[in-house]
N, C-alpha and C positions, 0 to 999 in steps of 0.2 A: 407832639402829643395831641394835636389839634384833629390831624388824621386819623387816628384810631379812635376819637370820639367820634369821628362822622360815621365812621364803619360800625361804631358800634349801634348808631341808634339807626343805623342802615339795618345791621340786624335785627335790633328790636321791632321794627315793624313788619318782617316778613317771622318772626315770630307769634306774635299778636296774630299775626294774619291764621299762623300755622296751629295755633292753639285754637281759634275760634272753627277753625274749615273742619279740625282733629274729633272737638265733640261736636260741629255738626252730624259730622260724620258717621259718628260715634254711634250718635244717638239715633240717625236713617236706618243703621243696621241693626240696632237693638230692636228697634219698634217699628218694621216695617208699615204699619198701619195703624200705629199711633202716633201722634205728633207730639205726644208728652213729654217721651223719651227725644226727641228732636229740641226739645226747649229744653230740656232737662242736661242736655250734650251741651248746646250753645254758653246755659247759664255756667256750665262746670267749667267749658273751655275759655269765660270772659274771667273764671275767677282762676284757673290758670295763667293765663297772661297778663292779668293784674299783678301777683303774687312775683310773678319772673320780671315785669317790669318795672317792678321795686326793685328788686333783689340783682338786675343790670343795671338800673340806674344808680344806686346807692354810691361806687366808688365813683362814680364822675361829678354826684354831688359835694361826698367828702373830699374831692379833691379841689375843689371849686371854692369851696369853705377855705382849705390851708391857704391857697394862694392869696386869696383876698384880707387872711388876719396879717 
């Protein structure tokens, strides 16, 4: 069980990585000459990988919860 947490928080951070690079991204191509849409990409992709890294971590805390009652 020990293994598949490590992979999984292996994947959460080239997720993180992949949401914030995604509205960089995003937003260079929207606004080639505005940098608004650039921070506007960044903010949208930190509240994407917030949101997912709740939502990956949740069963490894509920399971963390059972073993220890």
């Amino acid at each position: 069980m020990k293994k598949w947490a490590a992979l999984r928080l292996t994947g959460l951070g080239f997720f993180i990585g992949g949401c914030i690079a995604g509205g960089a991204l995003a937003g260079w191509y929207l606004g080639a000459q505005k940098p608004f849409f650039m921070i506007l990409g960044i903010i949208a992709g930190l509240l994407v990988a917030g949101y997912g890294t709740y939502r990956m971590l949740l069963p490894l805390i509920q399971n963390s919860k059972k073993e220890n009652s």
